[in-house]
VOGU-3710 file (C-alpha; in Angstrom, 3 decimals, decimal comma):
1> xxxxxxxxxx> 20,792/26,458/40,705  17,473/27,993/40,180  18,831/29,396/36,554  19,242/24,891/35,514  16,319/24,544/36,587  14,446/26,974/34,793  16,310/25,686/32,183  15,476/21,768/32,147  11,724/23,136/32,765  12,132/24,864/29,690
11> xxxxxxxxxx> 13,382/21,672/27,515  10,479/19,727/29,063  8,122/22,467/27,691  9,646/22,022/24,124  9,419/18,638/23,860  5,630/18,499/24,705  5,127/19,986/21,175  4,468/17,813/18,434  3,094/18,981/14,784  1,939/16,291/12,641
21> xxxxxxxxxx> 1,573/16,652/8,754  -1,575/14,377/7,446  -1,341/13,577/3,889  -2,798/10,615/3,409  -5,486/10,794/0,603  -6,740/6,956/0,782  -9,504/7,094/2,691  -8,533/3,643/4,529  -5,236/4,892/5,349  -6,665/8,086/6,715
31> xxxxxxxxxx> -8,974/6,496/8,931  -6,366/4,293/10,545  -4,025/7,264/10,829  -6,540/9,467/12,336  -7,494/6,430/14,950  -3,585/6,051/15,847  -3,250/10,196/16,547  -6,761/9,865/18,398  -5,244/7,125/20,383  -1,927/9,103/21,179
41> xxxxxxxxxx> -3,675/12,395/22,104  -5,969/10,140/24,665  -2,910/8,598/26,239  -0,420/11,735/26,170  -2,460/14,791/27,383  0,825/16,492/28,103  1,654/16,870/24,201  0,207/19,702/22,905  -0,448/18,672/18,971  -1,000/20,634/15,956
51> xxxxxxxxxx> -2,270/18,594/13,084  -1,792/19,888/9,806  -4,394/17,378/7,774  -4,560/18,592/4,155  -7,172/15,894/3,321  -8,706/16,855/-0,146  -5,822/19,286/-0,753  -4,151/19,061/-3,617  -1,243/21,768/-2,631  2,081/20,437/-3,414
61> xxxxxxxxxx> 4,255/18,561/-0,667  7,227/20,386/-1,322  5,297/23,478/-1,450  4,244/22,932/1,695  7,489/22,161/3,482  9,123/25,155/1,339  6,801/27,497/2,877  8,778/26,518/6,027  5,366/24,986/7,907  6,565/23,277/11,234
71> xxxxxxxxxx> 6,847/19,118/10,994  7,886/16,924/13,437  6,137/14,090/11,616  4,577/13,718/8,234  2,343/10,727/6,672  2,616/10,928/3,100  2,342/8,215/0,373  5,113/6,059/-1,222  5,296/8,255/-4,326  5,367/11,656/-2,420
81> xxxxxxxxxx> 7,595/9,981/-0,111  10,534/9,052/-2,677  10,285/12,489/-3,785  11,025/14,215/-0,684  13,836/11,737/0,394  15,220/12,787/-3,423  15,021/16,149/-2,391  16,673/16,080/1,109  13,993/16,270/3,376  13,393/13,529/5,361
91> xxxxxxxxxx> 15,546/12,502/8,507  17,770/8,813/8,240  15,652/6,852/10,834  17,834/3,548/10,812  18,513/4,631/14,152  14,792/4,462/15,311  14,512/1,044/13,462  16,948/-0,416/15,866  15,394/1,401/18,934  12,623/0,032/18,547
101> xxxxxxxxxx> 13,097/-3,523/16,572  10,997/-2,478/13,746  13,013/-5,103/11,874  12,460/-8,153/14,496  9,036/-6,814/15,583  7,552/-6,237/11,821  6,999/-7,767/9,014  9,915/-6,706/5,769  7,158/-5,140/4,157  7,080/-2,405/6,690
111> xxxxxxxxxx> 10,606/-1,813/6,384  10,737/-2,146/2,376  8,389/1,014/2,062  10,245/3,274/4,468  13,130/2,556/2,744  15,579/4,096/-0,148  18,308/2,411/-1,626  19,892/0,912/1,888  18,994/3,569/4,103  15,186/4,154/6,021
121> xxxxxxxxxx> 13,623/7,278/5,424  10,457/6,159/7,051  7,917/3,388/8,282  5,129/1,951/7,013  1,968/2,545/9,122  -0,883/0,138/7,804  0,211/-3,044/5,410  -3,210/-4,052/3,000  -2,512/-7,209/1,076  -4,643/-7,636/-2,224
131> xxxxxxxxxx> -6,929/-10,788/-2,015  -8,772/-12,669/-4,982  -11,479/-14,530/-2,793  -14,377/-16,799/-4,240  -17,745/-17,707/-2,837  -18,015/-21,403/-2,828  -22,043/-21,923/-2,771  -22,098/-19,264/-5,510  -19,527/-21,510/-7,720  -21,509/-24,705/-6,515
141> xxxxxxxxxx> -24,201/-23,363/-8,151  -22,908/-22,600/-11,446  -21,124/-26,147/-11,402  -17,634/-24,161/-11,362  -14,889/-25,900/-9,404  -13,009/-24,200/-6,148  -10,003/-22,372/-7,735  -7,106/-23,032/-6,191  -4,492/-20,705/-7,107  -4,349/-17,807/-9,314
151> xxxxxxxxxx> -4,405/-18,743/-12,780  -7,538/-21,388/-11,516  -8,967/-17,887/-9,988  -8,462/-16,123/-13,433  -9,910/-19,196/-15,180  -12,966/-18,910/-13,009  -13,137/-15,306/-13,930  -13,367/-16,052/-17,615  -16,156/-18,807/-16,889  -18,322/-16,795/-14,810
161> xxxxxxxxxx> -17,863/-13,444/-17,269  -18,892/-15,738/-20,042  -22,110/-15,858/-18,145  -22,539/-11,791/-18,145  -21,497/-11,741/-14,631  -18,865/-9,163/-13,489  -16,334/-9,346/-10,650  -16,248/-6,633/-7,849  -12,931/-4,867/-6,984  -12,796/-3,142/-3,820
171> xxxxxxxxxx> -9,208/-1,503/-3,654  -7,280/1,736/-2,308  -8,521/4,629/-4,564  -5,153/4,563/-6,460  -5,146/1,964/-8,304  -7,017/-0,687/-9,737  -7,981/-4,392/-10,684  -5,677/-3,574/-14,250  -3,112/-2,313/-12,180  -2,684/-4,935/-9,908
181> xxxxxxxxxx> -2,402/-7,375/-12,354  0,326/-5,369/-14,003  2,069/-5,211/-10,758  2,163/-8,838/-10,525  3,908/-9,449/-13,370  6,358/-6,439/-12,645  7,011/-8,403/-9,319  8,701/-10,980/-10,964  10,618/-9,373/-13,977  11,604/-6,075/-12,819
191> xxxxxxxxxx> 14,474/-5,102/-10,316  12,214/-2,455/-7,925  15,621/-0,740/-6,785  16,672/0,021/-10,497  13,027/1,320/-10,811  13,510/3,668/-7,347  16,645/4,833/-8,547  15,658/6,091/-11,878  12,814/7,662/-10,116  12,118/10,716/-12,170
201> xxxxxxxxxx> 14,871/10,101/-14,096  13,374/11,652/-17,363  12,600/9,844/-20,544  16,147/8,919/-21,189  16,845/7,481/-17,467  13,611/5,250/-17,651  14,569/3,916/-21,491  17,394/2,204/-19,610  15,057/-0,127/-17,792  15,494/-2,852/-20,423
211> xxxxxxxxxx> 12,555/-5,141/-19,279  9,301/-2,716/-18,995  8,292/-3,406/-22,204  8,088/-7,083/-21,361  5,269/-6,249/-18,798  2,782/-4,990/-20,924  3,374/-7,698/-23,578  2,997/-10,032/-20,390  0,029/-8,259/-19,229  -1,624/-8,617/-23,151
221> xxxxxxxxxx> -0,945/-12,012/-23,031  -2,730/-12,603/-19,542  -5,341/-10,209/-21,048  -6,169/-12,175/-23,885  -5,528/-15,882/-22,476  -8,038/-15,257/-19,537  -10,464/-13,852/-22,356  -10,305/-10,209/-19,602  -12,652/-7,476/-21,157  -13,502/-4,231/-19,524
231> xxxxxxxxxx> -17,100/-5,749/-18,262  -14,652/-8,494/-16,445  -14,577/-5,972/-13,281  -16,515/-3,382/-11,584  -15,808/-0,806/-9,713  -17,442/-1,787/-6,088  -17,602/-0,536/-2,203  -17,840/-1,901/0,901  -21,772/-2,975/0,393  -20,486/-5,020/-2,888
241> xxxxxxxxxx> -18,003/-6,908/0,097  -21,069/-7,465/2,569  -23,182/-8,449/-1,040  -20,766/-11,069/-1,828  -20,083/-12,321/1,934  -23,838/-13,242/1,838  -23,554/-14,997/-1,650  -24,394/-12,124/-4,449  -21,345/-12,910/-6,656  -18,863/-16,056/-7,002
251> xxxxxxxxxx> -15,908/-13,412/-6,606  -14,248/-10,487/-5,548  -11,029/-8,907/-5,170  -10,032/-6,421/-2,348  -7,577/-5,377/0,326  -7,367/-7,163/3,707  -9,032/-3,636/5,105  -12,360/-5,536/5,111  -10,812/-8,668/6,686  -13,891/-8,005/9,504
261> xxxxxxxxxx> -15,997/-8,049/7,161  -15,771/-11,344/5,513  -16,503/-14,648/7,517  -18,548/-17,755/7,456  -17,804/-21,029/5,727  -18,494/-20,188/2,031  -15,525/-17,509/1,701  -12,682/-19,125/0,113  -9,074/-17,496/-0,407  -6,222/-17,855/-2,862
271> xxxxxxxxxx> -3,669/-18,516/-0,672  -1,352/-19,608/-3,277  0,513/-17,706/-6,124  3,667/-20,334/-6,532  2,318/-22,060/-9,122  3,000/-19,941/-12,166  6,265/-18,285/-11,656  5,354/-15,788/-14,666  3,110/-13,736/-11,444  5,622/-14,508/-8,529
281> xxxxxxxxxx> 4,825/-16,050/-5,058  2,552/-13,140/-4,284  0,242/-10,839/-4,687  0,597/-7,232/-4,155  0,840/-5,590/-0,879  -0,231/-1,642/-0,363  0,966/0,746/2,223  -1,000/3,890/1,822  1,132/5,848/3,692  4,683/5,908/5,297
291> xxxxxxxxxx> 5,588/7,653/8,601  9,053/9,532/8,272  10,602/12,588/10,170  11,904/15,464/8,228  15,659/17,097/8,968  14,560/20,222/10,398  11,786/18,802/12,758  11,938/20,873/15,493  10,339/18,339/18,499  12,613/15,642/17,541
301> xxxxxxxxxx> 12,216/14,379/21,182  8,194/14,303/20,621  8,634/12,282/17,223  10,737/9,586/18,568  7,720/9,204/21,768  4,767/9,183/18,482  6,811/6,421/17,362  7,500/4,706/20,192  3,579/4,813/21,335  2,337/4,008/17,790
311> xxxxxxxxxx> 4,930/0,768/16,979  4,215/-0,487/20,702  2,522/-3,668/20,389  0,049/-2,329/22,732  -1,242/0,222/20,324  -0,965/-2,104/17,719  -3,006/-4,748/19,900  -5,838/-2,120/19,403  -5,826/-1,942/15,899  -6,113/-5,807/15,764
321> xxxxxxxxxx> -9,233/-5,695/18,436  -11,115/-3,276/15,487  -10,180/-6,280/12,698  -7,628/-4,199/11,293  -4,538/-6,535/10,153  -1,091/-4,900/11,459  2,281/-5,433/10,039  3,377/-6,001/13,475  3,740/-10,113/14,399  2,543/-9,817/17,932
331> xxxxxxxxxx> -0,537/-8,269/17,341  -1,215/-10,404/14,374  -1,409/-13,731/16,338  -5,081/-12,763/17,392  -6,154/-12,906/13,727  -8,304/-15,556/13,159  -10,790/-17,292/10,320  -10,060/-16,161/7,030  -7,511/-13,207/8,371  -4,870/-15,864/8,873
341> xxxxxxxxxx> -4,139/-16,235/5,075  -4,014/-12,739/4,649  -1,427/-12,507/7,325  0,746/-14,843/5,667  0,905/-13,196/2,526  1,869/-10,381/4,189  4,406/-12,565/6,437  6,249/-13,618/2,781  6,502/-10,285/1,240  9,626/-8,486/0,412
351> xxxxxxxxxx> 10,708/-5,242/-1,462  9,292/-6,943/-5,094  5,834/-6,838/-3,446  5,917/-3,366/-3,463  3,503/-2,610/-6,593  5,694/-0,970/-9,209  3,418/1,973/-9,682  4,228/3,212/-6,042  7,666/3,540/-7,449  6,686/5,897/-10,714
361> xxxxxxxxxx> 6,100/9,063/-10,499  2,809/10,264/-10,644  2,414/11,460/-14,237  4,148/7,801/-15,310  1,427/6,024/-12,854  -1,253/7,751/-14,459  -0,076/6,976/-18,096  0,387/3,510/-17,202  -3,288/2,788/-16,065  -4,532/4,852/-19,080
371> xxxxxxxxxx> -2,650/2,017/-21,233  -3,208/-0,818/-19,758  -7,169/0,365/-20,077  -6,560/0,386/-23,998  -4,639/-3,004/-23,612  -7,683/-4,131/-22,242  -9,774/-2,544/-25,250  -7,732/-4,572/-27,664  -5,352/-1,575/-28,423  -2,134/-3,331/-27,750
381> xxxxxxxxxx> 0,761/-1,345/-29,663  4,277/-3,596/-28,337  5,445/0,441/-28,016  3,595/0,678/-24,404  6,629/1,919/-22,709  8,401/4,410/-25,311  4,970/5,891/-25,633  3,966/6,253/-21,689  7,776/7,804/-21,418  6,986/10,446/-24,629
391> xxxx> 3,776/11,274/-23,231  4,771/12,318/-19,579  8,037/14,019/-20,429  6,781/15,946/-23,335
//
């Protein structure tokens, strides 16, 4: 008898281990993760973790896994993530997804991240809807109208950059105003699972997406209609968010990460994109990073507790009590003020909300916002797409 039990003592021992991979370069995203780990450490003293946080490394992924480095969970981005479930790496978790509701208890969104072709790979931790918001004493007192929906937004944005003023964009360090506005348009005209599965595909594979083309001639045409110049935007921070919540600028566009930090009566929201079905029913939603478990993890035991603890609506309770906007619809009910719209965005969201550059490979992504910069500098060529595929597969 004594042999069994040494045994099941043994077990327990291994499945207090748990060695977390932190790749999340956003610094939002890395915050939030680091809060959630800080919050399962506090509560779980009996887990003995190893964090492996490569912050402001720019060692390669695979690299990293092929160097055989122990992972029982791993927070990587969309991108990275597509490329190591092409690869083989990452454990099937529909079985966790039932275990724990994700489906009933989350918003699609979550799901749509963590997932490839009809099979989940891995969850998405922290959902950040983009938001075009407008200070209504600022527009009073240039005589400009509330806008109500987008293209009233964009119209406001031509009015005001008439006037030499410039709108602050406060987004994830990925991607930007240009970008998002691309996405939107993707959103509607491009089939996201035909661009997942050509993932990487090489310049041949991607010339088979028939409709790309027709989002930068889209994209020129909002360019040029909404009179959008590269002074339209600048690049702000989270004092440019506090400078227009007290009434420095008539608008701004950012993430829901600063949802705490926008209140009072003059903040106005767009809280409707239906109007022009060109730009879809909504905007953009980002999920910096995606929680998976990769097939040789060796605490398999310890992941399924981390995920557990960190999709409880408890935990996710706490991330609503710091202002922090969950994908999780329990925890969301507290949101209040101007948090509600955001919520609902994110409530409406499906796979197409996904922005399409989280589905490109990196090179493409970063050959994409080089272009639509020259779009924006009057350099429209109709070629966009042939060129973008030349230059990254050369």
């Amino acid at each position: 008898m004594s042999s069994c039990k040494w045994g099941s003592d043994k077990k327990s021992e291994d499945q207090k281990k748990l060695n977390i991979f932190l790749d999340t370069t956003d610094e939002h995203s890395y915050k939030v993760n680091k809060s959630l780990i800080d919050d399962y450490k506090k509560n779980n003293p009996d887990v003995v973790i190893k964090l492996n946080d490569i912050i402001g490394d720019k060692s390669n992924i695979m690299d990293t896994i092929n160097l055989g480095t122990e992972i029982d969970v791993m927070f990587t981005s969309r991108n990275d993530f597509i490329e190591l479930s092409k690869n083989g790496v990452l454990s099937d978790i529909d079985g966790t997804y039932e275990e724990n509701d994700i489906n009933g208890r989350y918003f699609n969104i979550i799901g749509s991240y963590g997932r490839i072709g009809d099979k989940h790979y891995g969850i998405g931790v922290v959902p950040y809807s983009i938001e075009l918001f407008y200070n209504k004493a600022n527009l009073e007192k240039l005589k400009i109208a509330n806008p109500n929906n987008l293209k009233e937004w964009l119209n406001v944005l031509k009015q005001i950059n008439g006037k030499g003023l410039k709108t602050p964009v406060v987004l994830n360090e990925d991607i930007d105003a240009s970008g998002i506005l691309f996405s939107l348009i993707a959103s509607t005209g491009i089939n996201i699972h035909e661009v997942e599965e050509s993932y990487d595909g090489g310049e041949q594979g991607y010339k088979k997406l028939k409709n790309m083309q027709g989002v930068f001639d889209e994209f020129n045409l909002l360019i040029k209609n909404n009179g959008i110049t590269k002074d339209s935007f600048e690049l702000g921070n989270e004092q440019s968010v506090s400078n227009f919540n007290n009434g420095d600028s008539p608008l701004l566009m950012c993430t829901s990460y600063y949802n705490p930090k926008l209140n009072g009566n003059n903040i106005g929201v767009i809280k409707d994109y239906d109007n022009d079905s060109k730009f879809g029913a909504n905007m953009p939603i980002i999920i910096n990073s995606i929680l998976s478990i990769p097939v040789n993890a060796k605490n398999r035991d310890s992941a399924d507790a981390f995920i557990q603890y960190i999709y409880s609506d408890e935990t996710q309770a706490r991330l609503v009590q710091k202002g922090i906007i969950t994908g999780n619809k329990v925890a969301n009910k507290k949101i209040a003020g101007i948090g509600k719209p955001m919520v609902q965005h994110m409530y409406k969201a499906n796979d197409n909300n996904i922005p399409i550059l989280y589905n490109l490979p990196k090179k493409i992504k970063t050959n994409v916002l080089l272009t639509l910069k020259r779009i924006i500098d009057g350099n429209y060529s109709s070629k966009e797409w042939e060129e973008i595929l030349k230059e990254s597969y050369k």
